[in-house]
C-alpha positions in Angstrom: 22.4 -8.8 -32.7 21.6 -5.8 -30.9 23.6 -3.0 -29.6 22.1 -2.7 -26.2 19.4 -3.7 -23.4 17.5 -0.3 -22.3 16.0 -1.0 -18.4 13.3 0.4 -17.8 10.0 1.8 -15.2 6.9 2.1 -17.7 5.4 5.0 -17.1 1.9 3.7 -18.4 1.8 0.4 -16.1 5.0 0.6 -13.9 6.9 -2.6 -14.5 10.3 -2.8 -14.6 12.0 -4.3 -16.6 14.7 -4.6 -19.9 14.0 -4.3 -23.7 16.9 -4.9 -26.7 17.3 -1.6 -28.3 19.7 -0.2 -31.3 20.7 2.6 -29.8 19.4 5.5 -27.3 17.0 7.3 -29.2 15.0 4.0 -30.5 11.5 4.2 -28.9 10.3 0.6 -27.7 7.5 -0.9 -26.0 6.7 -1.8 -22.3 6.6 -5.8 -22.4 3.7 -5.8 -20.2 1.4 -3.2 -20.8 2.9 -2.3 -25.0 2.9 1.5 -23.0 5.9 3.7 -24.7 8.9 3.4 -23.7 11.8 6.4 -24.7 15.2 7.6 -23.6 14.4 9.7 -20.6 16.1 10.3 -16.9 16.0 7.3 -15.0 16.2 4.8 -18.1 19.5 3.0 -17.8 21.8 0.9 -20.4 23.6 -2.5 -20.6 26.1 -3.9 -22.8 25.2 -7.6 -21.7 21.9 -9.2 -20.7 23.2 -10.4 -17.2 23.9 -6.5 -16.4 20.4 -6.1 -17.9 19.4 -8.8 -15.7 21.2 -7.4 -12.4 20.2 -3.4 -13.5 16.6 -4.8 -13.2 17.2 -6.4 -9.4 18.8 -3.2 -8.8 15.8 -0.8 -10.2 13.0 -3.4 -8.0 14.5 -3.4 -4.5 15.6 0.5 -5.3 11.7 0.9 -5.6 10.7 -1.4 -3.3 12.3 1.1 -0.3 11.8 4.3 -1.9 7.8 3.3 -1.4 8.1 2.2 2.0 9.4 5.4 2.6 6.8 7.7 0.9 3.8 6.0 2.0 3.2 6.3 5.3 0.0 5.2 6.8 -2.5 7.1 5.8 -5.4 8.5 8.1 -8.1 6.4 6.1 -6.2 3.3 6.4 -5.5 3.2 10.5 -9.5 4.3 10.4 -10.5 1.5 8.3 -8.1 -0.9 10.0 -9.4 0.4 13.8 -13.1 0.0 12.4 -12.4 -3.3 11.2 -11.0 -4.8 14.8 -14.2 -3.1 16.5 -16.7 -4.9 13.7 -14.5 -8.4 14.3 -14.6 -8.1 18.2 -18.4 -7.1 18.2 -18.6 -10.1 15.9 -16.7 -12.5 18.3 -18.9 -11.0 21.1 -22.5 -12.1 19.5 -22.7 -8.8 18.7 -22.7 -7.7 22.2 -20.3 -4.2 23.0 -17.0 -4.9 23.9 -14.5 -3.5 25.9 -12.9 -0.4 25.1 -9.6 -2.3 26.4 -10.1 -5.0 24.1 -10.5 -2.9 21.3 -7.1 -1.1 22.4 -5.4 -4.3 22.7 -6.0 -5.6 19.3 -5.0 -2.1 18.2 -1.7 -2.7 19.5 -1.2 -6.0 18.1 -2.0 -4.1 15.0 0.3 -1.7 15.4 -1.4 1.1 16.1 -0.2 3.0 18.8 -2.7 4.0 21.3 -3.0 7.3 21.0 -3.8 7.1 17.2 -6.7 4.5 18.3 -8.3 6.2 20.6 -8.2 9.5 17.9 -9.7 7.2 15.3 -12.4 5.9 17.6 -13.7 9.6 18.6 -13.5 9.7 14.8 -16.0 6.9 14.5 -18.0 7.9 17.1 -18.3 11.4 15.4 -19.1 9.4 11.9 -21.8 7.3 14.0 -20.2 4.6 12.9 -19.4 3.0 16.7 -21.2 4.0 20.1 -18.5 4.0 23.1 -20.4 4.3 26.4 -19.4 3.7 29.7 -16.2 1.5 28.9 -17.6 0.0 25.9 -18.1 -0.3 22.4 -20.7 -1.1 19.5 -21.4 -0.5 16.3 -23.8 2.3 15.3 -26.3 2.4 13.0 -23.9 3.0 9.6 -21.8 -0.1 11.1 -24.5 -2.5 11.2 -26.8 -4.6 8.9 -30.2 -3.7 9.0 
């Protein structure tokens, strides 16, 4: 029988999860990944399996926010996603330009607020990725197949 469960983030793989250990200064292994595991800050301890068991609910939503909260969206992302409704409208459109309304709907649906679409597409334009003119929009030569 053991003397306790050690819950832990691997550092190596970053599951989280519980190991039986001896004591605190025991090194063990990452279940997933066989990555070293040892007694450092943020490693808890059980007595019991079912505290083991809740720690380790605990540890996942506790990670779970703390990410939603430190990644924002990043600049490439929003691009990616903004160049990705133009390609799927042009698309749609028989590969004719579409409306630069159009485009800034979709982004809205997407959740990307106007402003940031309309910085993106200047950003595309700049990367010759999409041609807006008068209204509209297509893809340039970088955004299409030859």
């Amino acid at each position: 029988m053991s003397g306790m469960f050690r819950i832990y983030k691997c550092p190596s793989c970053g599951a989280i999860a519980y190991t039986s250990v001896e004591n605190e200064q025991e090194t063990s292994m990452c279940g997933l990944c066989r990555g070293l595991i040892l007694d450092e800050p943020g490693i808890l301890y059980s007595a019991t399996i079912n505290q083991a068991e809740d720690l380790v609910a605990e540890m996942v939503l506790h990670n779970m926010s703390e990410n939603k909260v430190s990644t924002p969206t990043s600049g490439l992302g929003v691009r990616r996603r903004v160049l990705n409704i133009i390609e799927c409208l042009v698309e749609l459109n028989k590969g004719r330009p579409v409306n630069i309304d159009s485009v800034l709907k979709e982004c809205v649906g997407a959740k990307i607020k106007t402003e940031r679409s309309l910085h993106f597409l200047d950003v595309l334009e700049g990367q010759g990725l999409v041609i807006v003119d008068s209204g509209h929009v297509s893809l340039g030569e970088e955004g299409t197949d030859p």
